[in-house]
C-alpha positions in Angstrom: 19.2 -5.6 -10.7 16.3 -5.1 -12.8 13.7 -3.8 -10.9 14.3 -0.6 -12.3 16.2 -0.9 -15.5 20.0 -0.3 -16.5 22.7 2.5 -15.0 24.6 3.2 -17.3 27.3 5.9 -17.5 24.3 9.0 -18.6 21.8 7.3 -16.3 20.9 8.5 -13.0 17.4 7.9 -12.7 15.2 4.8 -11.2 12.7 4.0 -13.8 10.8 0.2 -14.3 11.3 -2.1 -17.0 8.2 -3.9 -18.6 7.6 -6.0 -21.3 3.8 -6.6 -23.1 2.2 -9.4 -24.1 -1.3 -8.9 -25.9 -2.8 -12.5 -26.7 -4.2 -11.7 -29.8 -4.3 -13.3 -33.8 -5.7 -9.8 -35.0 -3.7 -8.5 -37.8 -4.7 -5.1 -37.7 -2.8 -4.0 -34.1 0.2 -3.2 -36.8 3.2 -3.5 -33.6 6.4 -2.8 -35.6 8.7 -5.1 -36.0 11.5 -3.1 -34.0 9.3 -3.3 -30.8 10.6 -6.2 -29.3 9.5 -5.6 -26.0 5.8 -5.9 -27.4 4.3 -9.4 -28.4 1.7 -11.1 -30.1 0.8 -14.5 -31.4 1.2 -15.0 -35.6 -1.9 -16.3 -36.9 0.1 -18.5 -39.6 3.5 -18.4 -41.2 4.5 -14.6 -42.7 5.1 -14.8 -46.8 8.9 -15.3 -47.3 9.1 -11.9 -49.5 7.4 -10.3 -46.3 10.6 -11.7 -43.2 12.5 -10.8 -46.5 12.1 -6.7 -46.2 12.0 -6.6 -42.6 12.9 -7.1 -38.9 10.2 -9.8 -38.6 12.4 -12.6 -38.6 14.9 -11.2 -36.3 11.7 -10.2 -34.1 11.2 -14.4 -34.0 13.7 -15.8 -33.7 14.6 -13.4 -30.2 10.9 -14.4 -29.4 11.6 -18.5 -30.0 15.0 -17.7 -28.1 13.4 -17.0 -24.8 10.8 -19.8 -25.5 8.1 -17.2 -26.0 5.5 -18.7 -28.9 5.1 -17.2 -32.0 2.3 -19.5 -33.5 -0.1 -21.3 -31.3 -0.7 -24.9 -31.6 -4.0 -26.3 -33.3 -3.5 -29.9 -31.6 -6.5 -31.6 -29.6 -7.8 -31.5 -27.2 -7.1 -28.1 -26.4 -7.1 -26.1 -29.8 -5.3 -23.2 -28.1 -5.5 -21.3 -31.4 -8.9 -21.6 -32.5 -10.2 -21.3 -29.0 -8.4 -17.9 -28.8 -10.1 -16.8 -32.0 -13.8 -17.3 -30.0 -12.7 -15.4 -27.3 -11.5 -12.5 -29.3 -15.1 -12.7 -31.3 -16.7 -12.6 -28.4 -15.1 -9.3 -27.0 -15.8 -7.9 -30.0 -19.9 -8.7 -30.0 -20.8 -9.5 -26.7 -19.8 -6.9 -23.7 -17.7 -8.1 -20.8 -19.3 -7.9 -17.5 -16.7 -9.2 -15.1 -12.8 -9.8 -15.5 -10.9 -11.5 -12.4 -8.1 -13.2 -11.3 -9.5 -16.8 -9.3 -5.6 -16.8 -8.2 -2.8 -15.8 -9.8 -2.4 -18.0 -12.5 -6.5 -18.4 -13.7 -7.8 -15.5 -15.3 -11.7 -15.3 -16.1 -14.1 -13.3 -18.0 -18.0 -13.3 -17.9 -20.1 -11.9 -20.7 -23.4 -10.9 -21.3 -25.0 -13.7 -21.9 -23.0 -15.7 -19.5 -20.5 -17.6 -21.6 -17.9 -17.9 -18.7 -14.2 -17.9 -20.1 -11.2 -19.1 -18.0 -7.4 -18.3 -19.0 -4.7 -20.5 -17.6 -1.5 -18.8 -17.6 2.3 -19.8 -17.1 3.9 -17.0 -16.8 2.6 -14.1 -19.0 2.0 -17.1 -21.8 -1.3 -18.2 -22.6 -1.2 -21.9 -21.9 -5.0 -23.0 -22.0 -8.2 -21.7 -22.3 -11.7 -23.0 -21.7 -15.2 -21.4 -22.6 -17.9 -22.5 -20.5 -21.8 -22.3 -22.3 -23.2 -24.2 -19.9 -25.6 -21.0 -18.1 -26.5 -19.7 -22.2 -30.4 -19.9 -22.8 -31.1 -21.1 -18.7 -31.5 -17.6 -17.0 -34.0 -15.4 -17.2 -32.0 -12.4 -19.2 -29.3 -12.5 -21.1 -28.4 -8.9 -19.1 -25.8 -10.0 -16.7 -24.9 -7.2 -14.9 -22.5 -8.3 -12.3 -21.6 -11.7 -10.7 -19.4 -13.5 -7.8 -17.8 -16.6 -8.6 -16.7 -19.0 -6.2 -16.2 -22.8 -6.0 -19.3 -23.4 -4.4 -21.7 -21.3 -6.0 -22.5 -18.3 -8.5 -24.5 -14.9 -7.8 -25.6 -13.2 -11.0 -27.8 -9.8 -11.2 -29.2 -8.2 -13.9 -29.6 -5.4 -15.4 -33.9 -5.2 -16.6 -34.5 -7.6 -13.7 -34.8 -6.5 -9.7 -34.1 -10.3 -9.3 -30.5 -12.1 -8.3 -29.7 -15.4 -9.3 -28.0 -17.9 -7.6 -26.2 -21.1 -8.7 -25.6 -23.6 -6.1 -23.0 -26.2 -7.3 -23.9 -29.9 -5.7 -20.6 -31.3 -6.6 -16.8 -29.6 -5.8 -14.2 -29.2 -8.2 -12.2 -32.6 -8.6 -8.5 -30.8 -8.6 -6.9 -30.2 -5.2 -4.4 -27.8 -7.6 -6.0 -24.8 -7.4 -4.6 -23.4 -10.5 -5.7 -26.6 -12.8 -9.4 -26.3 -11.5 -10.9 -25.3 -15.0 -13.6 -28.1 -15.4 -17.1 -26.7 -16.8 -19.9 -26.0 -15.1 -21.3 -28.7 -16.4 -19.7 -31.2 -14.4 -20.7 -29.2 -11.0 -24.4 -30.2 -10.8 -25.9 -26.9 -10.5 -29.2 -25.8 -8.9 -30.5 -22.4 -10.0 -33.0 -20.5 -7.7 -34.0 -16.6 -7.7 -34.5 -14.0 -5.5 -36.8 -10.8 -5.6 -34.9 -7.6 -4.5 -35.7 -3.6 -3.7 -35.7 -1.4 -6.0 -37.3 0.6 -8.7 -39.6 -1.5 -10.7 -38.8 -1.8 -14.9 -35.8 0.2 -15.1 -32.4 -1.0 -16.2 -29.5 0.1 -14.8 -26.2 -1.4 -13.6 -26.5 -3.7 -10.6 -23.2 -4.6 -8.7 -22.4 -7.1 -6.4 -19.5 -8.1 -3.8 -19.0 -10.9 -1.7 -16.7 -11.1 1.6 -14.0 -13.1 2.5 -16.0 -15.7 4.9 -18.7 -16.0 1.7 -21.6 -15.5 3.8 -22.4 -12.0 3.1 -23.5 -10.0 -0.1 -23.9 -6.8 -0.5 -25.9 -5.7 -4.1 -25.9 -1.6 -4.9 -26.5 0.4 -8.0 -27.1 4.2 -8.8 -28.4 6.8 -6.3 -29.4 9.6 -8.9 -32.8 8.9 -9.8 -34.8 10.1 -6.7 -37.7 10.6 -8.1 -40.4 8.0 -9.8 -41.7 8.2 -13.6 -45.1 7.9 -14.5 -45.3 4.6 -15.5 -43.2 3.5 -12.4 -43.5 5.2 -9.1 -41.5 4.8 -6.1 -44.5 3.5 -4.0 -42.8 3.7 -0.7 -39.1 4.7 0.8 -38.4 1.5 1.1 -38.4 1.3 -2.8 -35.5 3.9 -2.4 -32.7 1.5 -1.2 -29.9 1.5 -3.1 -27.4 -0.6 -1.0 -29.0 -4.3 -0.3 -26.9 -6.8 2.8 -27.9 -10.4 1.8 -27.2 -13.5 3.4 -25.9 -16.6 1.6 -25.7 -19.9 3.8 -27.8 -23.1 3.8 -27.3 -23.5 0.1 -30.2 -20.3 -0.5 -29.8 -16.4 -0.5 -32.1 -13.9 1.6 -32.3 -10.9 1.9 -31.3 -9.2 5.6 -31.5 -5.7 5.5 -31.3 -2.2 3.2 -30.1 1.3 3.2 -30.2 4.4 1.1 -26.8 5.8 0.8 -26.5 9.8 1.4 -24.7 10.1 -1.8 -24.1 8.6 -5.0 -22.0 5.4 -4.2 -18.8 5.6 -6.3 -17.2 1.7 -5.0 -18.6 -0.3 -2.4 -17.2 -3.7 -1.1 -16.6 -5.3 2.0 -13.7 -5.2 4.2 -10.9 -7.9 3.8 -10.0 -7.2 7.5 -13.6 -6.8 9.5 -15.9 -9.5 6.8 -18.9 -7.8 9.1 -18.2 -4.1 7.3 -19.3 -2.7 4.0 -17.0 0.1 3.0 -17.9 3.0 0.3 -17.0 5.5 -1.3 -19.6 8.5 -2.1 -19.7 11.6 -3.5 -20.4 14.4 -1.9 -20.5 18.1 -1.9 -19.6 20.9 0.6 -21.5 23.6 2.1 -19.8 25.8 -0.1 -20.5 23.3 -3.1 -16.8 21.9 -3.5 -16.1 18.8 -4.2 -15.6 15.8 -2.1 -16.0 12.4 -1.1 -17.5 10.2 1.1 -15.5 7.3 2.9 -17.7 5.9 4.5 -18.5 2.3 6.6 -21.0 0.3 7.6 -21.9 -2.0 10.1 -23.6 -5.4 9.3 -25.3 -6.7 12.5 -28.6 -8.3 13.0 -29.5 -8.7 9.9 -29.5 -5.0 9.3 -26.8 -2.3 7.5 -26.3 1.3 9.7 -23.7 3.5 9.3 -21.2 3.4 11.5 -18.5 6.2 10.2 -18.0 8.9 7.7 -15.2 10.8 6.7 -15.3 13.7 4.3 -12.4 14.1 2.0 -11.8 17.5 0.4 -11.1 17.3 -3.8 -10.1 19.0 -6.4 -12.6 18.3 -8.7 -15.5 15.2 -8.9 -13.8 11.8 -8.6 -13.7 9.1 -11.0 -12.6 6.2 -9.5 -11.0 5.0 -6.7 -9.1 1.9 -5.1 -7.8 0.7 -1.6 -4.5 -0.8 -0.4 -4.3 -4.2 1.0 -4.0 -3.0 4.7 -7.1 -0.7 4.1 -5.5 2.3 5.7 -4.5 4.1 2.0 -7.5 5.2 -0.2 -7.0 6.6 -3.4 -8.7 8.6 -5.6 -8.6 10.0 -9.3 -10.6 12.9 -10.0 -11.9 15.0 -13.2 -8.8 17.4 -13.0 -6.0 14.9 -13.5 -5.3 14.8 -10.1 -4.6 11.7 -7.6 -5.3 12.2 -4.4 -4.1 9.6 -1.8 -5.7 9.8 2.2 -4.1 7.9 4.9 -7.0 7.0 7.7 -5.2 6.6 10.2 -2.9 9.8 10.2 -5.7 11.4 8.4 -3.0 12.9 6.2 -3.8 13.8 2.7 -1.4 14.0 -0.6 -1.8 15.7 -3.7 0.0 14.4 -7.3 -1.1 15.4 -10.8 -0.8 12.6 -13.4 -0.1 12.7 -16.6 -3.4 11.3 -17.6 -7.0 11.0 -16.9 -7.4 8.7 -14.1 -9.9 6.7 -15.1 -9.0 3.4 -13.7 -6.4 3.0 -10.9 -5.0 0.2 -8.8 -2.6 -0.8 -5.9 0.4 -3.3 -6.4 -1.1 -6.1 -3.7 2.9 -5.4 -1.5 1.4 -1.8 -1.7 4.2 -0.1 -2.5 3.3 0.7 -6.3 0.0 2.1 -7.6 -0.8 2.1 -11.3 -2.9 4.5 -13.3 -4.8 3.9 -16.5 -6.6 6.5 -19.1 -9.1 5.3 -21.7 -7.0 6.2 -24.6 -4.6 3.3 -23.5 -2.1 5.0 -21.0 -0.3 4.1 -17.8 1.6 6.1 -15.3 3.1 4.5 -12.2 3.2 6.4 -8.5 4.7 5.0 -5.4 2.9 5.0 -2.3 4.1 8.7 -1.6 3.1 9.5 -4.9 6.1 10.7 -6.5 5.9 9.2 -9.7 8.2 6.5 -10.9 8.9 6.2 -14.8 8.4 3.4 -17.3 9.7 1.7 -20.2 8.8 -1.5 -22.1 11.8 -3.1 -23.0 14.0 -2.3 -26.1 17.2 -1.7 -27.3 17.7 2.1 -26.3 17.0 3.9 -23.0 13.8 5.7 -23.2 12.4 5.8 -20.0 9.1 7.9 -20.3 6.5 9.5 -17.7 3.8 7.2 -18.8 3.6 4.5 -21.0 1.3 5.2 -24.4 0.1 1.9 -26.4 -1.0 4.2 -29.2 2.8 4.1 -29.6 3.5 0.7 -29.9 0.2 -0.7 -31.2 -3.2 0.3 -32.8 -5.7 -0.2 -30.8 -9.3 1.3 -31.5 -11.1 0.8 -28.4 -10.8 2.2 -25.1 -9.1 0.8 -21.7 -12.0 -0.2 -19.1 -9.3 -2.5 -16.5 -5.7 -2.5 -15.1 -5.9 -5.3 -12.6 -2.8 -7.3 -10.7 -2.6 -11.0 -10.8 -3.2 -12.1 -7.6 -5.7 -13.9 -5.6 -8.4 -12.1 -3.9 -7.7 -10.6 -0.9 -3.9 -11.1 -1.0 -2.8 -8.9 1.6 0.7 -7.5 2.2 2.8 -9.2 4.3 6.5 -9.1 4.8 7.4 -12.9 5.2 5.3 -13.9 2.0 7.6 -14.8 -1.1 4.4 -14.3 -3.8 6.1 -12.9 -6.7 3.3 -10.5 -8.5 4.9 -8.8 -11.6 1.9 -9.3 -14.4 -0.8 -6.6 -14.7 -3.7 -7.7 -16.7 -4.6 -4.8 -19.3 -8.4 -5.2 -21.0 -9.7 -2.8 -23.4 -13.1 -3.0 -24.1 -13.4 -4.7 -27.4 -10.1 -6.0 -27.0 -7.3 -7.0 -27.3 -6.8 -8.7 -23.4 -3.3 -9.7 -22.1 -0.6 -8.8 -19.5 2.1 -6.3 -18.8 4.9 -8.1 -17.2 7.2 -5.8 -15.0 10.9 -7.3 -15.3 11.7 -7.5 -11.1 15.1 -9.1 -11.5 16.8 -11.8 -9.8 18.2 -10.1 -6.6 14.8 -8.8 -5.5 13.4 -12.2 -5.8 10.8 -11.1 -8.2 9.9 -8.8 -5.2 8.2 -5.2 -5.2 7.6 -4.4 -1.7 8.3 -1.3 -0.1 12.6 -2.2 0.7 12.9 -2.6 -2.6 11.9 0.5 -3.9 13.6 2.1 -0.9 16.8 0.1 -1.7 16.2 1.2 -6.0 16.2 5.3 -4.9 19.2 5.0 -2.8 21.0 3.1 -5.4 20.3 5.8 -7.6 20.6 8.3 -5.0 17.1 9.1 -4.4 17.2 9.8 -1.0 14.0 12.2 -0.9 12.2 10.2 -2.4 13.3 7.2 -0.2 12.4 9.3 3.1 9.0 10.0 1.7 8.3 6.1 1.5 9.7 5.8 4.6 7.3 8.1 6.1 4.3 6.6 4.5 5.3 3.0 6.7 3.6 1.9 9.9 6.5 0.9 12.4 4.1 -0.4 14.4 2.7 -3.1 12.1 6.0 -3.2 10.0 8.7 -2.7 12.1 11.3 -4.9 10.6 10.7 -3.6 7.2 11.3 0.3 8.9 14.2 -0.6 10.6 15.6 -1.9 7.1 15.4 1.0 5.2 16.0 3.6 7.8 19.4 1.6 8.1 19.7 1.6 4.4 19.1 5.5 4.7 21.5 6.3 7.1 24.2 4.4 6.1 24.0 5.8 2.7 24.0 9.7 3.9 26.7 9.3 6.7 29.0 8.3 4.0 28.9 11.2 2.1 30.2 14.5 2.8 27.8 16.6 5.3 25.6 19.4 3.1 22.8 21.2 4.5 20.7 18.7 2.2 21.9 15.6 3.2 21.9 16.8 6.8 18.0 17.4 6.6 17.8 14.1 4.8 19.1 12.2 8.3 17.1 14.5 10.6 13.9 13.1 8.5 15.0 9.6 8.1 15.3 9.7 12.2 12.7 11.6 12.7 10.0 8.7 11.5 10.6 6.7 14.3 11.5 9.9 16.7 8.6 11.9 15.6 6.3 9.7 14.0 2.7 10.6 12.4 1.4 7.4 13.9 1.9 6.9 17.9 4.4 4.4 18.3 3.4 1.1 20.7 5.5 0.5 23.7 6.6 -2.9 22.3 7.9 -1.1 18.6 9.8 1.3 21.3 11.3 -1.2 23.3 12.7 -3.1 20.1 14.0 -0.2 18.1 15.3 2.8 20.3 18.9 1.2 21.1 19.8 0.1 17.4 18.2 3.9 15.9 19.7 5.6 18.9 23.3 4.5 17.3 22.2 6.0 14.4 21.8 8.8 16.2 24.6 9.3 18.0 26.7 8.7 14.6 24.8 11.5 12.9 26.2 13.3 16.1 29.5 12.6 15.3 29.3 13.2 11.7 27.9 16.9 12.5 31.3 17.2 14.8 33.7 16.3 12.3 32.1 18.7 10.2 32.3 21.5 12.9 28.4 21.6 12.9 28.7 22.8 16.7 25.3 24.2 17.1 23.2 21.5 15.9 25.3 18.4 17.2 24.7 20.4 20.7 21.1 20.5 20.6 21.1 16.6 19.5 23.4 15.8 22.8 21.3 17.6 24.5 18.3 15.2 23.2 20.6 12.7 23.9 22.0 13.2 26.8 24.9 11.3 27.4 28.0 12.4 29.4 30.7 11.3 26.7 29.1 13.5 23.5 29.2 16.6 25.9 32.7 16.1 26.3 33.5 15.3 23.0 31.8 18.9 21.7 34.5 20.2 24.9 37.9 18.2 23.5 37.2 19.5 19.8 36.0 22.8 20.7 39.1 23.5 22.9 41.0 22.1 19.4 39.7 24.7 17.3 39.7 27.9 20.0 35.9 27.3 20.9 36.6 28.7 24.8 32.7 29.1 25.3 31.5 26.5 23.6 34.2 23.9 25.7 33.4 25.3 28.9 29.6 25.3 28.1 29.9 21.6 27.3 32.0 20.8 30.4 29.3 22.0 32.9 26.2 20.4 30.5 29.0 16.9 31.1 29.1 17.4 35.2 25.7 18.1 35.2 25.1 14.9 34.0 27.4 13.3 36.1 25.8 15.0 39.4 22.5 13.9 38.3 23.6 10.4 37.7 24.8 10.5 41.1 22.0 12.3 42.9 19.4 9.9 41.1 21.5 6.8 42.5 21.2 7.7 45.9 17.6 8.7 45.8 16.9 5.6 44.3 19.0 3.7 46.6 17.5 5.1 50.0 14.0 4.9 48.4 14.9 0.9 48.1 16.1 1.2 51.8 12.9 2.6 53.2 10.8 0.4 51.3 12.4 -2.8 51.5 11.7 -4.9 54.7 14.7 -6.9 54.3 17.0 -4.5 54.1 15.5 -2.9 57.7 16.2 -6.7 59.3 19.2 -7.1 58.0 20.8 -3.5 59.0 19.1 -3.8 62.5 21.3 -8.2 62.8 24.1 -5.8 61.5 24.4 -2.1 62.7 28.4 -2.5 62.6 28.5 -2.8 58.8 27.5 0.7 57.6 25.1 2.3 60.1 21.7 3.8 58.9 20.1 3.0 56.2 22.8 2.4 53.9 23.9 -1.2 54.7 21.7 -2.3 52.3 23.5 -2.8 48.7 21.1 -4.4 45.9 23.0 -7.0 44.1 20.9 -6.1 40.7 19.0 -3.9 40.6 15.7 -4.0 37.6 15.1 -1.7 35.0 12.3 0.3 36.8 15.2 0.9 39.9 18.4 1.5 38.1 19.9 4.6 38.2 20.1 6.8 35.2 24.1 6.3 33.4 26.2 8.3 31.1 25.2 6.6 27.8 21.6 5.9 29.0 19.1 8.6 27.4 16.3 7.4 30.3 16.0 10.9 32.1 13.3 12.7 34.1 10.9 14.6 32.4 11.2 17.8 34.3 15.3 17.8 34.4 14.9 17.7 30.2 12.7 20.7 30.5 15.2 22.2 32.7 17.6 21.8 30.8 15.8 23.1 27.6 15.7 26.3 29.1 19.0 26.8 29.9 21.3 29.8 28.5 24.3 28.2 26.7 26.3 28.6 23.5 25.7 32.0 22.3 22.9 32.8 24.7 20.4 29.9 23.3 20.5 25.9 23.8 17.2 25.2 23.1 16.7 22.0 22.7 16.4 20.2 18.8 13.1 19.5 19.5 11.9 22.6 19.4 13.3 22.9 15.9 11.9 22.3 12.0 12.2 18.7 12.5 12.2 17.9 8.6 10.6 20.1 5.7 8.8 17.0 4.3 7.5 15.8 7.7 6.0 19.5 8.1 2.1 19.4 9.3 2.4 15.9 10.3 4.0 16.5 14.1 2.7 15.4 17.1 2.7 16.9 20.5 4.4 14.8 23.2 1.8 15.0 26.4 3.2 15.6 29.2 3.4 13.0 32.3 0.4 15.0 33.9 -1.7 14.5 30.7 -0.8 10.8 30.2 -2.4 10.3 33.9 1.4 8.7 34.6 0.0 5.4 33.2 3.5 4.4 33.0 3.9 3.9 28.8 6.4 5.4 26.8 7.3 8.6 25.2 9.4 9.4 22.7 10.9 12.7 22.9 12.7 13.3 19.6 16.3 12.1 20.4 15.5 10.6 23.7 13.1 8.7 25.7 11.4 9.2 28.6 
């Protein structure tokens, strides 16, 4: 399994396996010949006296092995070589304003003077590219600043212009494939029109633009930090102030609809992928006691106007410096001055701390969102998973040197300084845990070059996956566990239940095979504990489908405590529990092993039970009798057969009006308090609830409310162990 690379004998440690393709002719990158998990393209054939004195040839023929090129073709029409050579000019003169992914295959790059450059990749090989002149010498700057592509149309700004240009295309691409769509603009029919925008007259700055996912809205922003106007260009009015602009794009023109000043310096804005109506950012901000923080904050877009609709301050260690969100929206993350990563969770509103081995000045989120990836402008990578413990890397090679980040300076010279890390998929991909997308390249772009991919070797038994159960499954395999539990914890069982359920399973099963330590015995109480005592309220429906299969687990942890004479804390879980059979099996062992009190303790806890059981019955059973009319006809026909009000036996009864069982963990509320309180084993039989569920979960408990405080509306409650 190669999602994380080889075990061998020394090897105890989950780490990933890469390999690097740069798709470059440059001779001065200088990648040694022993590299092989690093690859470029040969310009020509290497002197014979030069594959004489070194690994070179070796190096090629592995290359040619695995059907990687080693010398690009020259033939027509496509010219793969020399067009290769124009796009690595280009990055060299001419600065790169936009670098995306149309879908996972197409790669393309805008520059400044809006050459437009499309990549087609198969794999992590460079199979065609096309550069597009058609929009050189027709706009009205050559100062592209930003732009949205789409099929339909193009929105460019600029950076010495308060004007946005838009490109309406007339005709539709001809290919129905998706990934072969790489016709010129040419051959689109554009219409070019303009449109005047706020802002500060005659001053050049960077203008950036975002699209939703219906394509109807645009949002332009740029710099908050100039408040105040210069002498040869005032602010005339606070209007003139806006820096976050909503414009409307439909009927084949672009208006603008409304605009806000943002309370802080905008650090990322873009809209929602779930709610195409929001505009979320991220701002910097300080505290009253000037510390810093940020700013996450979202706003509404609704007649024709943008309000703030929600703000939530974040605490840092130091200024941030970039920032990126996970496909579900919930995680953001954010790398700050310091080193640090920090990682909120908005729903939980729970907070993590990691410090990197770098400078995070670019980060991003595997699109499963179970891997993030941090960059450095001196060329370096570190991975994290979503709990941020960090996971190390290794391009591929003929030792094991699995290392805490990965350092091209190593492996290549490169003279220019990282500016992107992006994964190849197509925008908005969102996580879902039925989709079979494989998504193992990360484009890497310096700024003056050279471009290309790091592929992350996945394997065959994960499908190519890297989702969330596959890590999980990777840190067990390598025993892993805390690591494991702290994914865990970081997944929604209510939107990912199946997924959960997998890897608690996984979990468990692992640990109750081993021999019981204290360690391994806090490990289970966690692993159960994020569906018993969850940081995210659990919906009725996620407890309905779960609580018998976990509550197995459950009772085997409370077996596994027993045969290892862990009397104490398997009675406070059958207590949670509270079924008739584990109290007696804590009385049959303990009378084995000369536990006297603890066997007689047990016994009355077992026919405690059993008289509650039977107490319950009957109250539910004459409540049926008074309250069923049937029942009064038919004892009244039949006074002979039982007398009273007990001639009346329901055949089958429901769930709401069967009585409580041995093995059944339904019980009243206030009988589980009772019994909390009750003097046992050594004085004290408080409940496991009560207890440290887990030291990783600590801080991120939840009080059960009562039945009072839930106005006895009837939903669930999970009460560690059991369920009410």
């Amino acid at each position: 399994m190669n999602i994380f690379s080889v075990k061998a004998l020394y090897v105890t440690m989950s780490f990933c396996l890469t390999e690097m393709f740069l798709w470059s002719l440059k001779t001065n990158l200088h990648i040694r010949d022993e590299d092989i998990g690093i690859h470029q393209f040969c310009d020509k054939k290497e002197p014979a006296s030069q594959m004489k004195h070194s690994y070179l040839e070796e190096k090629q023929k592995l290359a040619e092995s695995r059907d990687y090129p080693w010398i690009l073709k020259t033939k027509r029409p496509d010219k793969l070589r020399d067009a290769l050579k124009e796009v690595e000019d280009l990055m060299q003169n001419s600065p790169c304003v936009l670098s995306k992914w149309k879908n996972k295959h197409t790669c393309q790059l805008l520059f400044h003077s809006g050459i437009l450059v499309s990549l087609s990749l198969s794999g992590p090989q460079l199979e065609k590219v096309v550069i597009d002149r058609t929009l050189v010498g027709k706009l009205i700057s050559d100062t592209i600043s930003d732009a949205v592509l789409t099929d339909n149309f193009i929105i460019l700004s600029f950076e010495d212009h308060n004007q946005l240009c838009f490109i309406q295309f007339t005709k539709t691409m001809d290919s129905a494939d998706v990934n072969k769509r790489l016709e010129k603009l040419s051959c689109l029919d554009s219409k070019i029109s303009y449109v005047d925008i706020l802002g500060p007259e005659g001053r050049r700055m960077k203008r950036h633009l975002a699209i939703n996912c219906m394509q109807d809205l645009v949002i332009c922003w740029w710099s908050a930090t100039s408040d105040g106007g210069w002498p040869w260009s005032p602010i005339s009015c606070q209007r003139d102030r806006a820096n976050l602009l909503l414009l409307g794009c439909a009927h084949g023109k672009l208006e603008v609809l409304g605009h806000v000043r943002t309370e802080w310096e905008p650090l990322d804005a873009r809209f929602s992928c779930l709610q195409p109506q929001q505009v979320l950012t991220v701002e910097h901000s300080v505290s009253a006691a000037k510390e810093p923080m940020a700013d996450s904050c979202v706003y509404r877009c609704g007649r024709s106007r943008l309000q703030c609709a929600a703000v939530t301050r974040i605490p840092l260690p130091a200024r941030a410096i970039s920032c990126c969100r996970d496909g579900t929206e919930d995680k953001l993350l954010l790398g700050c001055e310091d080193s640090s990563v920090v990682l909120y969770e908005a729903y939980s509103q729970v907070t993590l701390l990691a410090q990197a081995e770098l400078l995070p000045a670019v980060i991003t989120y595997h699109p499963s969102g179970a891997v993030l990836v941090v960059g450095s402008s001196q060329g370096e990578l570190q991975l994290f998973d979503t709990a941020l413990s960090p996971i190390k890397i290794q391009l591929l090679a003929q030792d094991y040197s699995p290392e805490a980040t990965l350092q091209f300076s190593k492996h290549c010279e490169v003279s220019t300084s990282l500016v992107q890390i992006q994964w190849a998929a197509s925008p908005g991909a969102s996580p879902t845990s039925d989709s079979m997308d494989v998504h193992d390249l990360l484009l890497v772009r310096f700024d003056k070059g050279p471009l290309g991919v790091l592929h992350f070797k996945l394997g065959v038994l994960t499908r190519g996956q890297l989702g969330l159960v596959e890590i999980i499954h990777q840190y067990i395999c390598y025993d892993e566990i805390q690591e494991a539990i702290n994914v865990l914890s970081t997944m929604n069982w209510n939107t990912m239940g199946q997924q959960c359920f997998i890897c608690l399973s996984a979990i468990c099963n692992h640990l109750l095979k081993q021999k019981l330590t204290p360690a391994r015995e806090a490990q289970l109480e966690a692993s159960l504990g994020t569906f018993y005592a969850p940081t995210r309220p659990l919906l009725d429906r996620t407890v309905l489908e779960y609580r018998d299969p976990i509550s197995r687990y459950a009772r085997r942890f409370f077996h596994h405590l027993l045969r290892y004479q862990r009397f104490e804390k398997a009675f406070l879980l059958a207590v949670d529990i509270g079924a008739r059979d584990l109290f007696m099996d804590i009385h049959y062992l303990a009378l084995d092993k000369g536990e006297l009190a603890l066997a007689e303790v047990a016994k009355r806890r077992a026919n405690d039970i059993d008289a509650e059981s039977i107490t319950t019955g009957i109250e539910l059973l004459g409540k049926s009798d008074e309250e069923d009319p049937s029942c009064e006809a038919f004892t009244d026909q039949s006074p002979e057969q039982g007398g009273g009000g007990g001639g009346c036996n329901p055949t089958a009864p429901g769930p709401a009006d069967r009585p409580a069982v041995q093995n059944c963990s339904h019980r009243p509320t206030s009988q589980r308090q009772a019994e909390d309180t009750e003097p046992g084993v050594d004085g004290c039989t408080t409940s496991l609830i009560k207890k440290t569920f887990s030291s990783s979960q600590e801080g991120n408990t939840r009080a059960i409310p009562s039945e009072q405080e839930t106005g006895n509306s009837g939903s669930l409650q999970i009460v560690h162990f059991g369920l009410v």
